[in-house]
C-alpha positions as a printed Julia matrix, in Angstrom:
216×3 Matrix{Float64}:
  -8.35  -20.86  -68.9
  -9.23  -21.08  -72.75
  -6.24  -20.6   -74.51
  -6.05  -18.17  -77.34
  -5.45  -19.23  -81.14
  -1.99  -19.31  -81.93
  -0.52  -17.11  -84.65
   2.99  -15.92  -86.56
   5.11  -13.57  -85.3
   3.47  -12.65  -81.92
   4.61  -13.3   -77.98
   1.45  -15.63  -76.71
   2.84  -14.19  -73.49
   1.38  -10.83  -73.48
  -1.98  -11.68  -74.37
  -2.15  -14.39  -71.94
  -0.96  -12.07  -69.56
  -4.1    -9.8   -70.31
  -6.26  -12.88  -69.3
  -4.3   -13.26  -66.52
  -5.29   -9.85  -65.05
  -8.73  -10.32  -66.05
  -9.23  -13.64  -63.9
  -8.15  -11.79  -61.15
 -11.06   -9.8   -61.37
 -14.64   -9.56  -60.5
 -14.82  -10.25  -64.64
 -17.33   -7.09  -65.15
 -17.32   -4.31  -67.76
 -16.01   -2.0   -64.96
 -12.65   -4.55  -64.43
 -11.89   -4.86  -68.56
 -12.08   -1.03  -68.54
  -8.81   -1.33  -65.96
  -7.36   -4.36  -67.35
  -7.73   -2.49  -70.75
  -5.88    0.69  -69.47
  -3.75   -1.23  -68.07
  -2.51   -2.85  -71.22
  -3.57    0.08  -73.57
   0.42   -0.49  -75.03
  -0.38   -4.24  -76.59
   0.14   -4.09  -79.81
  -2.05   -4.92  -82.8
  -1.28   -9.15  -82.74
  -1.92   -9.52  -79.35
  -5.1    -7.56  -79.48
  -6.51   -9.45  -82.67
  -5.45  -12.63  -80.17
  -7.67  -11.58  -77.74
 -10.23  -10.12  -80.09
 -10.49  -13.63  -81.54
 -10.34  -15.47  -78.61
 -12.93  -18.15  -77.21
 -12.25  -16.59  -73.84
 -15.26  -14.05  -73.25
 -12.93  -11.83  -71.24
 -10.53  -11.73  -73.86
 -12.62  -10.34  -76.22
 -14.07   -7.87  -74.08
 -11.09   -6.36  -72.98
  -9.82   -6.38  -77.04
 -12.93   -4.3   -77.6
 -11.97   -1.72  -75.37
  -8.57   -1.9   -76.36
 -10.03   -0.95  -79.66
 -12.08    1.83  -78.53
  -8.46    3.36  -76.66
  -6.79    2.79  -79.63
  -9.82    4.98  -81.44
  -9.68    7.62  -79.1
  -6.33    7.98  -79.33
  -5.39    7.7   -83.25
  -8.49    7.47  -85.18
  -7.91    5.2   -88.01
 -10.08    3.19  -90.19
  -8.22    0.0   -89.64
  -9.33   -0.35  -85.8
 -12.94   -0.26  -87.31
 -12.58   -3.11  -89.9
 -10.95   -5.11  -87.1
 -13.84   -4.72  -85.02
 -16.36   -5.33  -88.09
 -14.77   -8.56  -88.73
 -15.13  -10.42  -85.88
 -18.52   -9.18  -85.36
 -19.73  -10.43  -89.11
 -17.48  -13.45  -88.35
 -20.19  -14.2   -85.65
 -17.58  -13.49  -82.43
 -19.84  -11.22  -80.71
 -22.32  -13.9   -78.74
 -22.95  -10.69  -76.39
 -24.23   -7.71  -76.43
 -22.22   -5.68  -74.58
 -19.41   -5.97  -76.84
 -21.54   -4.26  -79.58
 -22.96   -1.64  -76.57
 -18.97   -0.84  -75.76
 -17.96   -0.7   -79.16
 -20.4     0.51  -82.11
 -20.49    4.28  -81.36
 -16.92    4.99  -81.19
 -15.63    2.33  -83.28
 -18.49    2.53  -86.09
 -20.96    5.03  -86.0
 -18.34    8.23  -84.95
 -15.77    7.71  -87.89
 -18.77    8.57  -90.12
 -20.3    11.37  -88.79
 -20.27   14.64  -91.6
 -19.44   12.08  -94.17
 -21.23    9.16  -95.86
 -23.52    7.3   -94.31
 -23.36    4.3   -96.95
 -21.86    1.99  -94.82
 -24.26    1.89  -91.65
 -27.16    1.23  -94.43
 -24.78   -1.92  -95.41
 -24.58   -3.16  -91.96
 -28.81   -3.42  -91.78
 -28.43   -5.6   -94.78
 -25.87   -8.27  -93.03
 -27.42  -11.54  -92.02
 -25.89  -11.07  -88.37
 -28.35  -10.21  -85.84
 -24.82   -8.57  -84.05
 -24.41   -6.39  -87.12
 -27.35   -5.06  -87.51
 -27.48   -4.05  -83.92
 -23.74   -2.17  -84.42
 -25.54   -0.59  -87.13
 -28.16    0.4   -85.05
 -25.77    1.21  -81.95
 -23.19    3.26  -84.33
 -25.87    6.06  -84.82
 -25.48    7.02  -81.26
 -23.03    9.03  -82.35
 -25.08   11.22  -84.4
 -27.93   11.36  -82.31
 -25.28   12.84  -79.59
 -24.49   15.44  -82.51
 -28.2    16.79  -82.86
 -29.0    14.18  -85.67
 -31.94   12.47  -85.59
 -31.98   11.83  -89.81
 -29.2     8.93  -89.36
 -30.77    7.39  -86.52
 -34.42    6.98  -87.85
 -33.51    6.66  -90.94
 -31.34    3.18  -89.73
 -34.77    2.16  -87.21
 -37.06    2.54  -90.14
 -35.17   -0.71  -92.01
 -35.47   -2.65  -89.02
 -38.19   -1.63  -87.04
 -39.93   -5.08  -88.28
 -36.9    -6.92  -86.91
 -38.22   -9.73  -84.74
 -35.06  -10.18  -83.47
 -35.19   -9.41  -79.84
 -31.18   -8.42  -80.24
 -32.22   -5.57  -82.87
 -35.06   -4.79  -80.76
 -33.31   -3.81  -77.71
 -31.01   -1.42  -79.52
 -34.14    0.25  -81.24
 -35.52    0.66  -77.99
 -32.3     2.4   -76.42
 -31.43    4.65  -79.66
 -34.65    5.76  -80.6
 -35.29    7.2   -76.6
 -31.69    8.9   -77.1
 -32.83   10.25  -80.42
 -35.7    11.98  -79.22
 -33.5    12.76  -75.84
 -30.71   14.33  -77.7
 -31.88   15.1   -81.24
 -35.42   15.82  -81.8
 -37.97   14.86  -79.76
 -40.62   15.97  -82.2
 -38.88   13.93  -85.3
 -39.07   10.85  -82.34
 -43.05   11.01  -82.27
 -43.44   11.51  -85.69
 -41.43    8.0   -85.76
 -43.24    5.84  -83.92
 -46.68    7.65  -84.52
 -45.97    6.01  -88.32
 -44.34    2.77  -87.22
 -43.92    2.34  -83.55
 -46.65   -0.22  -83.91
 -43.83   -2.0   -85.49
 -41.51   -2.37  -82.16
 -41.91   -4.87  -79.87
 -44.06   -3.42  -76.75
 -40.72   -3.61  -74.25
 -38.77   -1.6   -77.39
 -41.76    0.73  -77.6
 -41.36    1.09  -73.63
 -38.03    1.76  -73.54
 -38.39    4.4   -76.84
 -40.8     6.46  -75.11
 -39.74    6.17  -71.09
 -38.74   10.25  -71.48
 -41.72   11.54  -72.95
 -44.55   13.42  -70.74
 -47.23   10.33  -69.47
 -49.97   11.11  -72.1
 -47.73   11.32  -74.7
 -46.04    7.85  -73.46
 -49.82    6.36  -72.86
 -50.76    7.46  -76.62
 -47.78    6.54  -78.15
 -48.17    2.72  -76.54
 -51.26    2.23  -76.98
């Protein structure tokens, strides 16, 4: 078992107690969700233990001990913490952006300023940009589909097959959820721009000539 970074003032016990659990299960998203409930009373040094672990379990289930501790008592602080290990280059998977970005990022900003999701697009971290990209689930979900094609159109020339996939994903939600029309008009201006499985995955909803036209 990778041990976890040591640090002042906090029981190694606990947090090596969440890893514990974890080994003793299948090690999918499905077990950190219980492993994560199950511990949704570790407090903030464990948790930054586990967020900064080496252990890819450990950091998992810190994510969605974030997102719990979100849900629960929305403060700005549980954002930063995710933020910095992602632009600290932690995140070497997606699915910890996936889990995270919506609820942890993208909801927190939803009726106010958008600033910092446009700051994210600018970070030299493929992971951040994706969170970016992620985080405007959340306003897509809302009937928005400004936020979300506003964030696409800086990085719809992203070669970056980790951007890519997310563009894919939240621009078919967008036109799912949002605006379906505003989706079109997208990619009839810059689809060209996606990579063809991002352009796939964009337009999987829409009737087959409009899908055919559109990826063409």
């Amino acid at each position: 078992m990778t041990r976890l970074r040591s640090g002042g003032g906090r029981n190694p016990a606990d947090a090596e107690a969440v890893l514990a659990a974890f080994a003793r299960t299948p090690g999918d998203v499905p077990a950190a969700r219980r492993v994560a409930r199950q511990f949704a009373d570790l407090d903030e040094g464990e948790r930054s233990a586990l967020l900064w672990s080496e252990d890819r379990g450990a950091r998992l289930v810190a994510v969605l001990l974030l997102v719990q501790a979100m849900r629960e008592h929305p403060d700005r602080e549980l954002t930063d913490e995710y933020l910095s290990a992602a632009k600290a280059e932690r995140f070497d998977d997606t699915v910890l952006v996936d889990l995270g970005a919506e609820e942890l990022v993208g909801a927190p900003l939803v009726g106010g300023s958008t600033g910092p999701l446009f700051a994210l697009v600018k970070s030299d971290v493929a992971m951040v940009r994706r969170i970016a990209v992620v985080a405007t689930l959340a306003f897509a979900k809302q009937g928005d589909a400004e936020v979300p094609l506003a964030i696409a159109g800086r990085l719809v020339r992203e070669r970056n097959d980790t951007v890519q996939s997310a563009l894919g994903r939240v621009l078919r939600e967008t036109g799912k959820r949002a605006s379906e029309a505003a989706l079109v008009a997208f990619l009839e201006q810059q689809g060209r721009f996606l990579s063809p499985t991002a352009r796939a995955t964009a337009t999987e909803h829409l009737p087959l000539a409009e899908r055919d036209r559109l990826r063409g």
